[in-house]
GUMIDREN-289758 format. One record per residue (C-alpha): x, y, z; chain; residue in one letter. Coordinates in steps of 0.5 Angstrom, whole numbers, plus 500, padded with zeros to 3 digits. Layout:
N
    xx    yy    zz   chaine   residu
     X     Y     Z        A        A
...
//
This chain:
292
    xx    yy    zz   chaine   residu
   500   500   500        A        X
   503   507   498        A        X
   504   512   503        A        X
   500   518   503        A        X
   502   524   507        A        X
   497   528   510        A        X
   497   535   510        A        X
   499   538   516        A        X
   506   534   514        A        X
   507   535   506        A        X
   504   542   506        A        X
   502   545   499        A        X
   500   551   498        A        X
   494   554   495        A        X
   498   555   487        A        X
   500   548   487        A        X
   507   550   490        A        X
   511   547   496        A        X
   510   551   503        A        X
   516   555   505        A        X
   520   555   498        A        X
   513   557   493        A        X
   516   552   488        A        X
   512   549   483        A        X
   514   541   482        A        X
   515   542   474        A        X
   520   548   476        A        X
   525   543   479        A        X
   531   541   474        A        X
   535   535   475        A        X
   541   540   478        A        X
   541   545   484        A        X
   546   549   485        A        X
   545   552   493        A        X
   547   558   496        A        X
   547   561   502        A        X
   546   568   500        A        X
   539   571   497        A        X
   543   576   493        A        X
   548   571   490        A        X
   542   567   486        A        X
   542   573   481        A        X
   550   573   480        A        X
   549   565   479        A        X
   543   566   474        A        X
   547   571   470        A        X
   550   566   467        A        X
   544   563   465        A        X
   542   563   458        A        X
   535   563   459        A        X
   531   563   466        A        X
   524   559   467        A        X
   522   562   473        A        X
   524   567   479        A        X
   521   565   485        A        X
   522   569   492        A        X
   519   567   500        A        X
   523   570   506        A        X
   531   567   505        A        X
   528   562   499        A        X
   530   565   492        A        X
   529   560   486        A        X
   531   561   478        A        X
   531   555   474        A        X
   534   556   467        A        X
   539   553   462        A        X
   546   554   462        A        X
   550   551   456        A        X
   544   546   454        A        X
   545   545   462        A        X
   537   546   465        A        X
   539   548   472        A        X
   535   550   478        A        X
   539   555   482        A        X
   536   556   490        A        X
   539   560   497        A        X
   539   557   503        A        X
   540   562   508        A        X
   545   560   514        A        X
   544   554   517        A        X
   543   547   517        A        X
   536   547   519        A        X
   535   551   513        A        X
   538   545   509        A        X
   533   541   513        A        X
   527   544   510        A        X
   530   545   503        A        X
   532   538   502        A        X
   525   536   504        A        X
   522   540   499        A        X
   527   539   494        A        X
   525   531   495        A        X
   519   532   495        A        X
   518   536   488        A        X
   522   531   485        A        X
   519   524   488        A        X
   512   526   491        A        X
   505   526   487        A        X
   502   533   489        A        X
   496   531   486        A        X
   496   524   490        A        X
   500   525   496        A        X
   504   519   495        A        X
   511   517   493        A        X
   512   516   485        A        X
   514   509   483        A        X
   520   512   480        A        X
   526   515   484        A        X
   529   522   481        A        X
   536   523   483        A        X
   538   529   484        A        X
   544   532   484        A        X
   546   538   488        A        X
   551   543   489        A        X
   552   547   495        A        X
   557   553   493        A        X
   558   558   499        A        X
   564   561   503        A        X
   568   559   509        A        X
   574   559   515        A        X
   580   555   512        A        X
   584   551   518        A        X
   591   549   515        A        X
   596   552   512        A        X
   595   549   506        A        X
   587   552   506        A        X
   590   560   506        A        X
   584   566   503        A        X
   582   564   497        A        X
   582   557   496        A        X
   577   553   493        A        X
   575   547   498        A        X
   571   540   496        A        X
   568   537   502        A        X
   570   530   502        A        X
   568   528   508        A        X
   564   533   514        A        X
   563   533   521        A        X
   557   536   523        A        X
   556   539   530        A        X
   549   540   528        A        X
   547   534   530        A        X
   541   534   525        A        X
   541   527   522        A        X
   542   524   529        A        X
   533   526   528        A        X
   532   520   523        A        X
   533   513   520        A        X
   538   510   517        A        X
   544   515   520        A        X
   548   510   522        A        X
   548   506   515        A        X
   552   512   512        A        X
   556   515   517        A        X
   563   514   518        A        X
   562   512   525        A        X
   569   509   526        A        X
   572   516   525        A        X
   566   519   528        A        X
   569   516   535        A        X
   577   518   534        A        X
   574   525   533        A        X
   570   524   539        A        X
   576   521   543        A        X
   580   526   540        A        X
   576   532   542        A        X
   575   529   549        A        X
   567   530   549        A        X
   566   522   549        A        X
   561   522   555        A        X
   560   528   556        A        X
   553   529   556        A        X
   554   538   554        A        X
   559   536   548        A        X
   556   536   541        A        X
   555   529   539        A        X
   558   530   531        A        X
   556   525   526        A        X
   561   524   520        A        X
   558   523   512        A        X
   561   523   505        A        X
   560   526   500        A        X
   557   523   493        A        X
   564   520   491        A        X
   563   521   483        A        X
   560   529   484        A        X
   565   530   488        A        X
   571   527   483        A        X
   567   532   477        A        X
   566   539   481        A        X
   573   538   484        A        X
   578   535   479        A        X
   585   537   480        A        X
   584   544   482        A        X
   580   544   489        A        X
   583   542   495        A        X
   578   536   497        A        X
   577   536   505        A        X
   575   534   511        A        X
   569   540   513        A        X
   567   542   520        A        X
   559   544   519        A        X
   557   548   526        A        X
   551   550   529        A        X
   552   557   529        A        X
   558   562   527        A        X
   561   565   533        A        X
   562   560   540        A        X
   561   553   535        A        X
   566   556   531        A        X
   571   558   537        A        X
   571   565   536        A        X
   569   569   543        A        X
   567   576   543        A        X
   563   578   551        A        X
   561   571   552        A        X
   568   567   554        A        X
   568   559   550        A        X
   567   553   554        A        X
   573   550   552        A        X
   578   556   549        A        X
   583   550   546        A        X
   577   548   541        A        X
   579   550   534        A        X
   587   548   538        A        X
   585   541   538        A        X
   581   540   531        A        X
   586   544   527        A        X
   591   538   530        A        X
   586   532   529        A        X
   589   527   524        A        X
   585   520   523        A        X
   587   515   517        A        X
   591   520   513        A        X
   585   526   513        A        X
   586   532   517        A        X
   579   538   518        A        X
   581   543   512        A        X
   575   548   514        A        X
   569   551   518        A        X
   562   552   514        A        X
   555   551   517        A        X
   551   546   512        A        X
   556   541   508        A        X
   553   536   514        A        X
   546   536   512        A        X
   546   536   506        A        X
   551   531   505        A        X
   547   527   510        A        X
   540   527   508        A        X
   542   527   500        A        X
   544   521   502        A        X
   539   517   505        A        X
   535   521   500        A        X
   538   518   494        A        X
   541   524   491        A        X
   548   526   490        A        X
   551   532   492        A        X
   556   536   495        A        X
   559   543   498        A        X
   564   547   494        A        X
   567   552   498        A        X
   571   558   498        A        X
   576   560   503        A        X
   575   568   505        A        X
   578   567   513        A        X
   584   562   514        A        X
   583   561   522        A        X
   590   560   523        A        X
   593   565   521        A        X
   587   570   523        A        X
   587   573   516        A        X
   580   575   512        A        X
   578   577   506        A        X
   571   581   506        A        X
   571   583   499        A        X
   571   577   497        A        X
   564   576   492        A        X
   568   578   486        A        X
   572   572   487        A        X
   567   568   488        A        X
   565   567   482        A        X
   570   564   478        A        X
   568   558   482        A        X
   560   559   480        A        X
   562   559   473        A        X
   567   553   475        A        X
   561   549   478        A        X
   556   551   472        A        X
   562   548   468        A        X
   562   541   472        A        X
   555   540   474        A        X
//
């Protein structure tokens, strides 16, 4: 018996549209590039050789158009991991849910998708500038931890050697981060030869997750001392960002194949930023459009 999803959990508004990103399930492409930034799905669109549609709701702003024969799907985010939550939801069900029936399609759409944002690099090697490809991400969000499955796709030996590491095994005031991997050929094709492939910190927020201390003082100021030294099987933790974790992980369970290319605009290390960094950045939009 096919599942049906009632309303109060598969919200559709009035338009045919899903709830909070007002797209229309014939608006989807295959592959979705997100952003963060509301204001960066126009430099992306700029590209288009033609746009469908342009959608707006709150943080969410959606342009499907074609690149170079590509039909792509560009959408933001805003900041966040439970952000991804909602997207990712929605995105599936345009793709994989009858809105006319309320039920699961019989046949799988697999998307693709591409995250491209900005983020604290955290060795030597990763200085401003610097494109990262999230290999592997650690989320400290804990998002996944809330549905079925996690622990058939997470790296759970590594996930113990950082906890170990960390010193938060059994305390009950420490994170419990989950470990994912990216989609292996998505990741091959956006990064090549000229990306740094990394292991991705996802926080849940921007200043004591990430150990940086203004008036509040950080519960363990050696924080970012001990993820910087982390080493397990030959990876070590490149960059901090705040959604790789998720998307990876519900794409994951999902059936869809992502990824999160950064770039880097603060090396935390060596405690250098770069503010004026939206020019640069789109060298790596036009890189993602190229490769997706």
């Amino acid at each position: 018996m096919k599942k049906h999803f009632v309303s109060s959990e598969l919200i559709i508004n009035e338009e045919g549209s899903i709830f909070h990103l007002h797209v229309r399930p014939e608006w989807l492409a295959d592959k979705v590039i997100l952003v963060g930034d509301p204001g960066r799905v126009a430099v992306v669109a700029s590209h288009f050789d033609n746009k469908e549609c342009e959608v707006e709701n709150r943080e969410f702003r959606t342009v499907t158009g074609t690149y170079e024969g590509k039909r792509i799907t560009v959408l933001s985010t805003g900041i966040g991991c439970d952000n991804i939550d909602i997207v990712i939801n929605e995105l599936d069900a345009l793709a994989n849910i009858d809105f006319h029936t309320r039920t699961e399609k019989p046949q799988l759409r697999r998307l693709e998708i591409v995250r491209i944002g900005t983020c604290g690099g955290l060795q030597p090697y990763t200085p401003v500038g610097t494109f990262v490809c999230s290999e592997k991400s650690i989320g400290f969000d804990g998002l996944l931890n809330f549905y079925a499955g996690r622990n058939s796709i997470c790296d759970l030996p590594f996930e113990r050697a950082f906890l170990n590491h960390m010193g938060w095994s059994g305390n009950m005031c420490a994170p419990a981060p989950y470990v994912i991997d990216a989609d292996t050929e998505l990741t091959d094709r956006i990064a090549q030869d000229d990306m740094v492939r990394g292991v991705t910190i996802a926080a849940g927020g921007f200043f004591g997750p990430q150990g940086r201390e203004l008036r509040i003082p950080l519960a363990d100021p050696h924080q970012n001392e001990k993820i910087e030294k982390f080493e397990y099987d030959g990876y070590r933790i490149t960059n901090f960002e705040m959604e790789s974790s998720a998307l990876a992980g519900l794409s994951r369970l999902m059936g869809h194949k992502a990824v999160t290319v950064c770039m880097v605009i603060a090396n935390r290390l060596i405690k250098e930023a770069n503010t004026g960094y939206k020019n640069t950045i789109d060298t790596l939009i036009k890189t993602v459009l190229n490769r997706i």
